[in-house]
Every structure is written in C-alpha cells, then in structure tokens.
N, CA and C atoms as an extended XYZ file, in Angstrom:
465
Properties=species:S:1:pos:R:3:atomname:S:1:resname:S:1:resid:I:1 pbc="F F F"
N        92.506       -6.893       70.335 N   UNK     1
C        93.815       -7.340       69.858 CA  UNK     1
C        94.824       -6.229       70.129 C   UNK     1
N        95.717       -6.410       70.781 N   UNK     2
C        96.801       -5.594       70.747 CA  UNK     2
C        97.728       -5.080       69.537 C   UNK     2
N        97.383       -4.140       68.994 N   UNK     3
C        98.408       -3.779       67.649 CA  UNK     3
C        99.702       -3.208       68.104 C   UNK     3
N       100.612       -4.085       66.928 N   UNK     4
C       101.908       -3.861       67.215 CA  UNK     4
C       102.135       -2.229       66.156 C   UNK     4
N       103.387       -1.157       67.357 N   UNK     5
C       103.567        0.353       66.500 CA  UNK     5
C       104.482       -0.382       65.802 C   UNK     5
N       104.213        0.461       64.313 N   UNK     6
C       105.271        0.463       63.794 CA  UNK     6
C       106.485        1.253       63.600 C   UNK     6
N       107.949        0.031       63.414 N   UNK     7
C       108.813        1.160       64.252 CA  UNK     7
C       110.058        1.808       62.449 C   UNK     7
N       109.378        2.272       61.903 N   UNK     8
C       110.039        2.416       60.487 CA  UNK     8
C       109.062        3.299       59.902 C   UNK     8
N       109.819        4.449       58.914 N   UNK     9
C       108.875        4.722       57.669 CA  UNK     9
C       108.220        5.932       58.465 C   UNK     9
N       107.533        6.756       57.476 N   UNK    10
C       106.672        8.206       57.514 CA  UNK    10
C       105.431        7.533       58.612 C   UNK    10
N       105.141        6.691       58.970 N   UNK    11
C       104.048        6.265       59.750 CA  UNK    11
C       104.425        5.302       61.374 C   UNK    11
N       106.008        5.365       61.451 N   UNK    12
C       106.397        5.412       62.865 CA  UNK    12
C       105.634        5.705       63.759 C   UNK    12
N       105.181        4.953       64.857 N   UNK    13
C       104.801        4.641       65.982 CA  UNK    13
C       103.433        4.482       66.186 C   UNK    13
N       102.937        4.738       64.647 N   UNK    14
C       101.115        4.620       64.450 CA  UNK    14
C       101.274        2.967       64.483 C   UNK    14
N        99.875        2.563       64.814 N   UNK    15
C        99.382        1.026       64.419 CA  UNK    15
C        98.923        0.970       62.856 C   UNK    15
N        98.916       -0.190       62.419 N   UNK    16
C        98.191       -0.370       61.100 CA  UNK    16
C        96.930        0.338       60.577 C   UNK    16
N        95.794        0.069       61.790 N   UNK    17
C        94.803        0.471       61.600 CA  UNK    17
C        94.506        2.046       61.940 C   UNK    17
N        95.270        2.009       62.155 N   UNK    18
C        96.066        3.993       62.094 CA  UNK    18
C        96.263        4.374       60.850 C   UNK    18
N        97.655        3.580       60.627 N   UNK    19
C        97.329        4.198       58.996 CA  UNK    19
C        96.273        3.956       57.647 C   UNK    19
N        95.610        2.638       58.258 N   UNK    20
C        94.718        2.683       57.144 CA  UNK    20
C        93.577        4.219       57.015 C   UNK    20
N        93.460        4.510       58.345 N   UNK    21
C        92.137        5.594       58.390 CA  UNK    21
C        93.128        7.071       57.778 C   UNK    21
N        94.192        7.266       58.099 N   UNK    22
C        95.325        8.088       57.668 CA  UNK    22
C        95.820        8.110       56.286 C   UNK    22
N        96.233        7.018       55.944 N   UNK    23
C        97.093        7.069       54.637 CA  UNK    23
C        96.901        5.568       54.041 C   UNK    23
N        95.599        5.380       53.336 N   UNK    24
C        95.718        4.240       52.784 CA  UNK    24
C        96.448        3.800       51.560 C   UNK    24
N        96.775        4.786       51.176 N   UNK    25
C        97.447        4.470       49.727 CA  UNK    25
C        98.350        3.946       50.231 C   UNK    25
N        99.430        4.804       51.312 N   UNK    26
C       100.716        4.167       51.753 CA  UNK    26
C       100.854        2.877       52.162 C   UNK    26
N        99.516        2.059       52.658 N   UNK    27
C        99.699        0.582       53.446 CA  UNK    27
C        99.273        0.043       52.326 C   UNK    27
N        98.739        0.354       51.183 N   UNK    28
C        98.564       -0.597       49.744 CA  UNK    28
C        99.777       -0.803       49.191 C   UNK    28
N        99.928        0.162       48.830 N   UNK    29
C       101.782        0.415       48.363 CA  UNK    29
C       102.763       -0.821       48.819 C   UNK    29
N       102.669       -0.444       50.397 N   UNK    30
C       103.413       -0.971       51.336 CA  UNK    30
C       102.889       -2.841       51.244 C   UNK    30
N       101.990       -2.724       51.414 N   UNK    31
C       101.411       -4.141       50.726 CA  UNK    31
C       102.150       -4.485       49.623 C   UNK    31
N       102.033       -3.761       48.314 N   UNK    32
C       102.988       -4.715       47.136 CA  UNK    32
C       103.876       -4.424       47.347 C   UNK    32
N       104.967       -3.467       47.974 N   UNK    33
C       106.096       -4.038       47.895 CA  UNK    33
C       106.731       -5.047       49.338 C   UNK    33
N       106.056       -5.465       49.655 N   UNK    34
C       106.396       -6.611       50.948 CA  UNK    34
C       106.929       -5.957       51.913 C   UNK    34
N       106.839       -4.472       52.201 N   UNK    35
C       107.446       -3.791       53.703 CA  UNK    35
C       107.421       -4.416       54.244 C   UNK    35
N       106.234       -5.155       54.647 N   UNK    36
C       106.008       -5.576       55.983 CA  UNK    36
C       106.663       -6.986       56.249 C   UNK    36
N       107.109       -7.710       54.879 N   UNK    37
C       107.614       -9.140       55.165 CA  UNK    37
C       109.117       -9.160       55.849 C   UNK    37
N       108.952       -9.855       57.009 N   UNK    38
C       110.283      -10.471       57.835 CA  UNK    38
C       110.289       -9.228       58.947 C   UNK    38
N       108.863       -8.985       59.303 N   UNK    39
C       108.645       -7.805       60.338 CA  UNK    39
C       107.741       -8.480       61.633 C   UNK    39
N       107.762       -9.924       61.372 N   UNK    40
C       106.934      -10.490       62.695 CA  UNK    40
C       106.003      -10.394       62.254 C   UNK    40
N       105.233       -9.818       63.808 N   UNK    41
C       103.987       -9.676       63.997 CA  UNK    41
C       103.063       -8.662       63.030 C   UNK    41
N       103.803       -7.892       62.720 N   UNK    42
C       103.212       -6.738       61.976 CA  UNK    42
C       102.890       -7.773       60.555 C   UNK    42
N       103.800       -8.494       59.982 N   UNK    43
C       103.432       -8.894       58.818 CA  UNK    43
C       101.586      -10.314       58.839 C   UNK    43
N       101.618      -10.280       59.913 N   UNK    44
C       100.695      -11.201       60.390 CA  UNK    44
C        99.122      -10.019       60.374 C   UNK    44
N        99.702       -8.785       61.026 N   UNK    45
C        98.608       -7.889       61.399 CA  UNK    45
C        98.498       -7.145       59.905 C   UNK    45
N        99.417       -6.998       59.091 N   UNK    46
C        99.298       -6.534       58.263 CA  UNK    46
C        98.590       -7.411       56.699 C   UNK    46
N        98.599       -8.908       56.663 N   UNK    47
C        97.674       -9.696       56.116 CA  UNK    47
C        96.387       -9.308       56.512 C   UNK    47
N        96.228       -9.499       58.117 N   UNK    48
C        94.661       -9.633       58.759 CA  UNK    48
C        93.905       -8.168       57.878 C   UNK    48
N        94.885       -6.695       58.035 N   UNK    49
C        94.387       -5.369       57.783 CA  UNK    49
C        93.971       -5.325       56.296 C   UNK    49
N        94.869       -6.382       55.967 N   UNK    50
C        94.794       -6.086       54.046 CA  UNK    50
C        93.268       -6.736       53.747 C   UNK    50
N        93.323       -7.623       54.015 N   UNK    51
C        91.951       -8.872       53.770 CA  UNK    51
C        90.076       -8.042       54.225 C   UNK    51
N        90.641       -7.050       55.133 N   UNK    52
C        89.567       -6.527       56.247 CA  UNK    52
C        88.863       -5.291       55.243 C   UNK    52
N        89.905       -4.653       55.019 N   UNK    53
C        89.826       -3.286       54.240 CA  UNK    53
C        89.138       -3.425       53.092 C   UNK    53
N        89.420       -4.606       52.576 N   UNK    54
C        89.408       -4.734       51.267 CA  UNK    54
C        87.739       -5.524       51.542 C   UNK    54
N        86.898       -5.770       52.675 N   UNK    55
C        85.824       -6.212       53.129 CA  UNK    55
C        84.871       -5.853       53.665 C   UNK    55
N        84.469       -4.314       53.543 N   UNK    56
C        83.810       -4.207       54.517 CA  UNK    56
C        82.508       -3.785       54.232 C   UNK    56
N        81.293       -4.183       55.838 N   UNK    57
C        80.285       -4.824       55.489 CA  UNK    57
C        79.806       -3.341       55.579 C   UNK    57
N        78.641       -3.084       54.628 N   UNK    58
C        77.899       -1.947       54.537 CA  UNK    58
C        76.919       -1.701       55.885 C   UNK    58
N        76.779       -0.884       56.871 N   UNK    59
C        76.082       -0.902       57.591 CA  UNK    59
C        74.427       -1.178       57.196 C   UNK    59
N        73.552       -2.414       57.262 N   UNK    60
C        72.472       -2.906       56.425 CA  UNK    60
C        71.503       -2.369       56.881 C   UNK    60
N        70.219       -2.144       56.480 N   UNK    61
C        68.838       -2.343       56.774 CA  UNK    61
C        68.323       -3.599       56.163 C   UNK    61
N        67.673       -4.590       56.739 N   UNK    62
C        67.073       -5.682       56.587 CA  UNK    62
C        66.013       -5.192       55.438 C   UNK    62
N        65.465       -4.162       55.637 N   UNK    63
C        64.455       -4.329       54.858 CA  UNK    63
C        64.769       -3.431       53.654 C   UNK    63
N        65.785       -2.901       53.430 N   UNK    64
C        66.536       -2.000       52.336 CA  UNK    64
C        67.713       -2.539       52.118 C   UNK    64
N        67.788       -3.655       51.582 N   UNK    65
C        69.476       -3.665       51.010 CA  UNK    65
C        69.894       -2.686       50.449 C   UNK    65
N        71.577       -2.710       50.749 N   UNK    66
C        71.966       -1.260       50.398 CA  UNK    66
C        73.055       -1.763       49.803 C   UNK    66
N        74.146       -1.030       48.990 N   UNK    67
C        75.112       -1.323       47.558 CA  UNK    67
C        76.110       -0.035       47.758 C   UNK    67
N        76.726       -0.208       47.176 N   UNK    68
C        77.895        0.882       47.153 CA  UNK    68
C        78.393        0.881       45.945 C   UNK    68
N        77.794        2.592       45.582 N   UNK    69
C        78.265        3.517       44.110 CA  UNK    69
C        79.397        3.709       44.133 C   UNK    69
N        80.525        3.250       43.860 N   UNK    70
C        82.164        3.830       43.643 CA  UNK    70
C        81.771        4.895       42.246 C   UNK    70
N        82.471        6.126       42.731 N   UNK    71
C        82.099        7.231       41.371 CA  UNK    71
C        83.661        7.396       41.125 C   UNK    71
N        84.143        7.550       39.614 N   UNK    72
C        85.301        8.026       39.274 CA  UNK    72
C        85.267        9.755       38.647 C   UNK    72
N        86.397       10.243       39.194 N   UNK    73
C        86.131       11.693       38.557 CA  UNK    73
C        86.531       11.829       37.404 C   UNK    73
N        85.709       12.195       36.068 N   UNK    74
C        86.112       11.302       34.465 CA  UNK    74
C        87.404       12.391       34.011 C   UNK    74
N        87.088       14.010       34.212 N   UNK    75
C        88.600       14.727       33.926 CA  UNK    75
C        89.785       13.994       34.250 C   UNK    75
N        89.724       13.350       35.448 N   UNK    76
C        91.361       13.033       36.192 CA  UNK    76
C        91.199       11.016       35.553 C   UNK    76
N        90.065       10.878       35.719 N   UNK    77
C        90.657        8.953       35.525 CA  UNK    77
C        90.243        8.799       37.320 C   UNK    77
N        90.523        9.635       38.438 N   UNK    78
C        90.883        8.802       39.371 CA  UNK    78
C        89.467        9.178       40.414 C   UNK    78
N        89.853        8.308       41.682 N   UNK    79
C        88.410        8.060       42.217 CA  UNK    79
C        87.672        9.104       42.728 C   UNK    79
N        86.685        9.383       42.902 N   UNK    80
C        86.414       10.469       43.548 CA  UNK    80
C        85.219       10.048       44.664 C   UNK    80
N        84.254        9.789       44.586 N   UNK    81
C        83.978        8.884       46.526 CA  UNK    81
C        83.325        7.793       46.255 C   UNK    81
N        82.332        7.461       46.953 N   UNK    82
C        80.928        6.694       47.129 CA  UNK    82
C        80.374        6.782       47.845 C   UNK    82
N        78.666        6.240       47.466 N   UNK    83
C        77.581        6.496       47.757 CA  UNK    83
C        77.371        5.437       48.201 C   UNK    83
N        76.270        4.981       49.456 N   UNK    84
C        74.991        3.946       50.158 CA  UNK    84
C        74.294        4.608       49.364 C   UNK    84
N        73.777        3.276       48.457 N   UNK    85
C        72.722        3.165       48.274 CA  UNK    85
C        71.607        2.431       48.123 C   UNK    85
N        70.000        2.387       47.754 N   UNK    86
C        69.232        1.197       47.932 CA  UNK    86
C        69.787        0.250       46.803 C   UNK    86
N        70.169       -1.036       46.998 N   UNK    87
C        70.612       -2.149       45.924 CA  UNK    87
C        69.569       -2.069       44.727 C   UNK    87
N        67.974       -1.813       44.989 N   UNK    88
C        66.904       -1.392       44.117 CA  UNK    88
C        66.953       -0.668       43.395 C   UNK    88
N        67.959        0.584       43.418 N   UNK    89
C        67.880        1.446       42.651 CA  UNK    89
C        69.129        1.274       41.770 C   UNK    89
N        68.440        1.803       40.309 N   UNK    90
C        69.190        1.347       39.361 CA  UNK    90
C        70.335        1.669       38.759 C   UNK    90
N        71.226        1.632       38.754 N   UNK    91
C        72.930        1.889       39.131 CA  UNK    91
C        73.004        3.456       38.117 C   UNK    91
N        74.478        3.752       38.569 N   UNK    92
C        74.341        5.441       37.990 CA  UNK    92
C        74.796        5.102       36.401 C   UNK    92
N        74.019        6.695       35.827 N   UNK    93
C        74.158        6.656       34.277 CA  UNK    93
C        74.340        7.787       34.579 C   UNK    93
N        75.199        8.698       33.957 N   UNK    94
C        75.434        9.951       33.621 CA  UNK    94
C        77.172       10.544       33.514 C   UNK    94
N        77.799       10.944       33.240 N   UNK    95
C        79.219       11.546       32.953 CA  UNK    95
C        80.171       10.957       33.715 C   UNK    95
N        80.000       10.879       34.720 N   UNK    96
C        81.330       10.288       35.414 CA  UNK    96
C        80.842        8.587       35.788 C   UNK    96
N        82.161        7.768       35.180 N   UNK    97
C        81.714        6.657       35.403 CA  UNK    97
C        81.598        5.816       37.212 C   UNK    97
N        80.827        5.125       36.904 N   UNK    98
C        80.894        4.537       38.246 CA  UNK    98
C        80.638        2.739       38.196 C   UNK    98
N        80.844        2.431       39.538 N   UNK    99
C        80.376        0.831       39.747 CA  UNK    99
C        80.013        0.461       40.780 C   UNK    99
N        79.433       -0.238       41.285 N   UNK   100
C        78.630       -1.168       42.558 CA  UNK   100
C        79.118       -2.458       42.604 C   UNK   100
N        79.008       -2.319       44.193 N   UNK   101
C        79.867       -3.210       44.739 CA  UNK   101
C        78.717       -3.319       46.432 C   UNK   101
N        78.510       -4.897       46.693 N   UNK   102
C        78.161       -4.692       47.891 CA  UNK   102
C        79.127       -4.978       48.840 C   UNK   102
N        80.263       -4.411       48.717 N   UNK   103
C        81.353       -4.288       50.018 CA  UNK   103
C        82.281       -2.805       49.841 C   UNK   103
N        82.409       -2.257       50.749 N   UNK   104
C        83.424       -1.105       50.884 CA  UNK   104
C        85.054       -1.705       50.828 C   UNK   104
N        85.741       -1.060       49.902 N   UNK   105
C        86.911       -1.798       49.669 CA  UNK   105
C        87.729       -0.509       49.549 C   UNK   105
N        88.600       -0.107       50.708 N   UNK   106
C        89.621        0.745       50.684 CA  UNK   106
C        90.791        0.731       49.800 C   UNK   106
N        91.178        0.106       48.859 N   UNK   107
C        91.953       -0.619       48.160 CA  UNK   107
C        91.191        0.480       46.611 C   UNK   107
N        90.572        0.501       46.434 N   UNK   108
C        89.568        0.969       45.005 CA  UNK   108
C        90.370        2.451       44.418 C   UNK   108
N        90.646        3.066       45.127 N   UNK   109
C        91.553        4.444       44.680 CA  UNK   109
C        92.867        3.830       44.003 C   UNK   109
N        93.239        3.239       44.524 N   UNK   110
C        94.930        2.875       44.458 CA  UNK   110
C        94.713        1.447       42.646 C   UNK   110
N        93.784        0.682       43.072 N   UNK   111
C        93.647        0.250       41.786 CA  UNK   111
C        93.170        0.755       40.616 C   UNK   111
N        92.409        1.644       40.696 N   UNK   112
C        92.089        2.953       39.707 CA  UNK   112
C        93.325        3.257       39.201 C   UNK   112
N        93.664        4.023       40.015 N   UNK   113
C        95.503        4.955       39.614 CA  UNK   113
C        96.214        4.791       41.232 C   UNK   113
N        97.741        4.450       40.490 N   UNK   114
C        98.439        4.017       41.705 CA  UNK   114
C        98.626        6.056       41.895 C   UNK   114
N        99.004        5.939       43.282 N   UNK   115
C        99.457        6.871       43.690 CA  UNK   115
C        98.391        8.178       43.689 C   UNK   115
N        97.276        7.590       44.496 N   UNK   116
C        96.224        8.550       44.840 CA  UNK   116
C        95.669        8.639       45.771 C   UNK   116
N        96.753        9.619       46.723 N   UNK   117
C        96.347       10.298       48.196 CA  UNK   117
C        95.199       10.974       47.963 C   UNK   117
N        94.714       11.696       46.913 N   UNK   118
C        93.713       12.866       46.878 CA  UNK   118
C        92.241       11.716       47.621 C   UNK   118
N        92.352       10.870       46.535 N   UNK   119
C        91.129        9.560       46.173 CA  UNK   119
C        90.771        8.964       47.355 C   UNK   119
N        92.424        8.542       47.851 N   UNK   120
C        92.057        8.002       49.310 CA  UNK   120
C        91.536        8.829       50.584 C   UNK   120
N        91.765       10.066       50.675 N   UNK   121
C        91.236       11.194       50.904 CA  UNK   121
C        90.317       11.195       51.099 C   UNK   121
N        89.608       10.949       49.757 N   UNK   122
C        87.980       11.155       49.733 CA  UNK   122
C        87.652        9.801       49.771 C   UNK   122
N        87.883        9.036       49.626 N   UNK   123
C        87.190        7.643       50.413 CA  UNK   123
C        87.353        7.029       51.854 C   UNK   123
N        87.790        7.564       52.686 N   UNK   124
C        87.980        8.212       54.078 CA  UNK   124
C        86.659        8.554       54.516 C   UNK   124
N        86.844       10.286       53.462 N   UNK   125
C        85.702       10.820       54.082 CA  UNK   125
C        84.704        9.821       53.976 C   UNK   125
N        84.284        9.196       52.266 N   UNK   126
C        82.983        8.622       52.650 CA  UNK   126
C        82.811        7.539       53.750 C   UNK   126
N        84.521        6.421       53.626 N   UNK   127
C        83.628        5.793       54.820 CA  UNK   127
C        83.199        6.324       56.051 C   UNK   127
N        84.329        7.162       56.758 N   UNK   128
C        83.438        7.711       57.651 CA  UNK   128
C        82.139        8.065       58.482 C   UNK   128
N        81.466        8.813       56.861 N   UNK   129
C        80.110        9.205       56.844 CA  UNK   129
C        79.679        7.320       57.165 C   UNK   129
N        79.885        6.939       56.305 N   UNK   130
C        79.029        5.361       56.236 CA  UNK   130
C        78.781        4.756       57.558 C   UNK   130
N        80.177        4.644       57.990 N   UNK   131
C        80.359        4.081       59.339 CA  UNK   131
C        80.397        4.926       60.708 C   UNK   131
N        80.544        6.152       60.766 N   UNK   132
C        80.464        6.629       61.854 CA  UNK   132
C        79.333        8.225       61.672 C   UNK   132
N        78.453        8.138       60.806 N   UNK   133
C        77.932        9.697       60.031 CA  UNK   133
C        78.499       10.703       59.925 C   UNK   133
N        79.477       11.072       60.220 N   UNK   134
C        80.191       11.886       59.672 CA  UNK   134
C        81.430       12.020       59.437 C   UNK   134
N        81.824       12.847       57.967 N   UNK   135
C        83.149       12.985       57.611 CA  UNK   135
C        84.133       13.553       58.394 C   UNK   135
N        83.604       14.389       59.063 N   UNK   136
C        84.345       15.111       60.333 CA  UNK   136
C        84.907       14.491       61.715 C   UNK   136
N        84.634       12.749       61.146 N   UNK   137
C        84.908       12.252       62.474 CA  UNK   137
C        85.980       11.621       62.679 C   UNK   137
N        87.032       12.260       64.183 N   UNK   138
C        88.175       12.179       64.276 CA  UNK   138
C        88.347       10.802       64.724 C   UNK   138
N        89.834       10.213       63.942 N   UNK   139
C        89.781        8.976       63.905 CA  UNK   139
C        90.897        8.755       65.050 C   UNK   139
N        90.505        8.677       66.300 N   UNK   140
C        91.904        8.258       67.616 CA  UNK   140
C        92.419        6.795       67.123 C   UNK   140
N        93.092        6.921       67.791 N   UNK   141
C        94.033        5.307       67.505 CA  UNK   141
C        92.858        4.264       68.050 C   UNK   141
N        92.424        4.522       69.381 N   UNK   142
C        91.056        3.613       70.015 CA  UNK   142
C        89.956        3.523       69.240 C   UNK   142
N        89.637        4.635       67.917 N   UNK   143
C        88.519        4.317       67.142 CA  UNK   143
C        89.130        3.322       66.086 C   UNK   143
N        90.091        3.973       65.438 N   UNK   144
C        90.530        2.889       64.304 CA  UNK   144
C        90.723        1.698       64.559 C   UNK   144
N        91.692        1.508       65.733 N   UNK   145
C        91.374       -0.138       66.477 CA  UNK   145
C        90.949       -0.775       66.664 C   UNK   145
N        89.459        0.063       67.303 N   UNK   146
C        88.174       -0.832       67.872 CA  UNK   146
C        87.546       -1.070       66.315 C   UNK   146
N        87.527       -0.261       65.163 N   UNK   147
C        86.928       -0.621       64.051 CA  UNK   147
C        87.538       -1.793       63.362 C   UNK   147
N        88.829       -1.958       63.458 N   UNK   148
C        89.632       -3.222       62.727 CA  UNK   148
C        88.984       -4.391       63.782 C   UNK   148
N        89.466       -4.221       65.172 N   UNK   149
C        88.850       -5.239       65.926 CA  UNK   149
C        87.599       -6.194       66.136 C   UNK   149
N        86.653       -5.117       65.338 N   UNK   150
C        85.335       -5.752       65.287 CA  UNK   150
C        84.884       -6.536       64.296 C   UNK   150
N        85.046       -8.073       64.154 N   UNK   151
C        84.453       -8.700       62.856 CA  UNK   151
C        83.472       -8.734       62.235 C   UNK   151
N        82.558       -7.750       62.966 N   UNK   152
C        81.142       -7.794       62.613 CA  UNK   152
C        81.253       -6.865       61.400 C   UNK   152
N        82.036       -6.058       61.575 N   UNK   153
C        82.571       -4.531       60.458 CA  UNK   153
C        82.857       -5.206       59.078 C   UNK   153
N        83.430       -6.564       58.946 N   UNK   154
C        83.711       -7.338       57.777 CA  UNK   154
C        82.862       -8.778       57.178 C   UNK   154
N        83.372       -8.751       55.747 N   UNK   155
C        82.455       -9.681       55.695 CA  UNK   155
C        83.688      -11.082       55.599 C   UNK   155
C-alpha cells in the first residue's frame, strides 16, 4: 500500500506507520482529537492504523499458546512493558499490577495515563523484541510499512 506523508504537525513528512513505531502516544492523541478528519486519504489510512495497532497477533507457537503480560509500574500508575508468555502459565501476582491479553495493543500506555511518551517508549521496545527480537531494532520507514502492510501481523 502506498502511505500517504503527512504534510502537518511535529511528524511532517513521516507516514503513519512511522509514527506509530516513533511516537504512539501522538497518533492516539491525534486519533481523539480528529486531526486526521477532512485530511483524505490519511483519514482512511489513519482508521486502517488505529484498528491494526490496537490488534496485533502475537507471533504463535502451535504447540505453546502464548498471552501477553501488560505490567504497570505501581510508583507512577503508568505502563511499564510486556511480556510473551505461555497462556499456561498462571498470570502475574506480585507488586506491580498487571493483565493479559492475547493481542498486543499499542493503545494500552495512553489508556492507562493519557500523556505517556515514557510508556510508549517502553512498549516499542517490547514490541520490537516480540516482533523483530530485538529492542535495538531500527525501525526504517520500509520496516514500519512492510509491518502495517502485512495482515498476517493482525488479527
């Protein structure tokens, strides 16, 4: 799919799926307050990005279902990462609260507490790790693309 740049705002000339791997808080944000409405195509690409993010499929083993630990950091209230883990094993108990979920949902920082770059930050890193093994992995415009592009990535 060809993504349209966007031509406005701290995220000028990136694609959507640019800024989601970049600055997700900002395209949630940007989500409730309707930036994107009466912007064309972008508001079309920017439904498809919202729906996707908020979907995504855990890389599986057939013979290990796997779940996703969202951990909150309990000092601050706000998110601090998540874990793959076996769906078998029995969800976390100990100081900082958490929840399971079998979908990765980029969206989870920002509904915690609005206005958390740190959170989104670190849920970056983890997907990363999830989806590409490591946190260190640089996200080109051709990776983030090809990752929105692929429906197999969502559920």
């Amino acid at each position: 799919m060809p993504w349209t740049n966007l031509g406005f705002g701290k995220h000028k000339s990136k694609t959507i799926p640019q800024v989601l791997f970049a600055d997700p808080d900002w395209f949630f944000w940007a989500m409730e307050e309707d930036v994107f409405k009466n912007k064309g195509a972008l508001l079309s690409e920017a439904n498809d990005i919202n729906y996707k993010a908020r979907n995504i499929k855990i890389p599986n083993d057939e013979e290990c279902p796997l779940s996703v630990d969202y951990y909150i950091h309990r000092p601050t209230g706000k998110f601090s990462h998540f874990d793959i883990v076996p769906t078998s094993q029995p969800e976390h108990v100990g100081s900082s609260p958490a929840f399971r979920s079998h979908l990765v949902n980029m969206s989870i920082p920002r509904q915690i507490a609005p206005y958390d770059k740190l959170g989104c930050k670190r849920l970056v890193s983890s997907l990363k790790v999830c989806v590409f093994g490591d946190k260190s992995e640089r996200m080109t415009k051709s990776k983030c693309e090809k990752f929105f592009d692929d429906p197999y990535n969502f559920a």
